[in-house]
N, C-alpha and C positions, 0 to 999 in steps of 0.2 A: 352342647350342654342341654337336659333336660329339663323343660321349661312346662309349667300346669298351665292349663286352658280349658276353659268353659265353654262349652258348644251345647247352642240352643237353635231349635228349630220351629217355623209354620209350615205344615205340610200339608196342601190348599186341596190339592184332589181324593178324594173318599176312595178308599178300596186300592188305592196304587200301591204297587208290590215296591216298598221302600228300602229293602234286603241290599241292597248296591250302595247307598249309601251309609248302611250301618256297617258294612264291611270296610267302606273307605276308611271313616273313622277309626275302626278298628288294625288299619292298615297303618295311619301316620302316630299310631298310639304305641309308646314302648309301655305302658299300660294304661289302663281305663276302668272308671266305674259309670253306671248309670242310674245315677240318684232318681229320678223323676225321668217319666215318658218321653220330655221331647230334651232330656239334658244330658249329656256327659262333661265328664272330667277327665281329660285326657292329662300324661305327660309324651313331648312328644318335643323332638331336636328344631322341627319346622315353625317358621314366624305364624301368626297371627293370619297374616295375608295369603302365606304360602297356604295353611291348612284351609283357609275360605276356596281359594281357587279351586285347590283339589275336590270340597267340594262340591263345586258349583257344576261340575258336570253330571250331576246325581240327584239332582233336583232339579224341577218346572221353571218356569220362567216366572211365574208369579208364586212360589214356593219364598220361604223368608229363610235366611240363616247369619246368625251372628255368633262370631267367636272373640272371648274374650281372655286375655293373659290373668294369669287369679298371683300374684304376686309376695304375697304377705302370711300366706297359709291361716286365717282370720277365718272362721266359719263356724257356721253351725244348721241343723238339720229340726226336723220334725216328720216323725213316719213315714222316713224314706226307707229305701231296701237296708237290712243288715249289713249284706256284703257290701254294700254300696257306703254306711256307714266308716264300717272296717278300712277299707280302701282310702277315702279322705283322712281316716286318724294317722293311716301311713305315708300317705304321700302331701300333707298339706302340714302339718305339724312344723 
């Protein structure tokens, strides 16, 4: 069962090509918005833990990532992307 999760990121090194890890993301996602730079909203069959591990091989050692389950579909926005809008009225509602 597909389950919403917030994934946010620190990504410590300037200029590092970070393409590997937005594809992860985009991998364990049966879809996704990206409201703001370091955030997405995934839904997505895999735990909390499972999604961190996967990806922790995608990020520095002193790189930050925290994923969090959004539960309650309870939210709201301010001049973030449209589509990214759009996307949370359909899958957090």
């Amino acid at each position: 069962m597909n389950k919403t999760y917030l994934i946010t990121y620190d990504l410590r090194k300037p200029g590092r090509d970070y393409a590997a890890l937005y594809r992860a993301i985009q991998s364990i996602a049966s879809g996704c918005a990206r409201p703001l730079e370091s955030i997405w909203i995934v839904r997505s069959n895999y735990s909390a833990i499972q999604i961190r591990d996967q990806l922790n091989v995608h990020v520095d050692a002193d790189d930050q990532v925290l994923v969090i389950r959004l539960a309650n579909g309870d939210w709201g926005s301010l001049r973030v992307a449209n589509d990214a809008n759009d996307w949370l009225s359909k899958n957090l509602a």
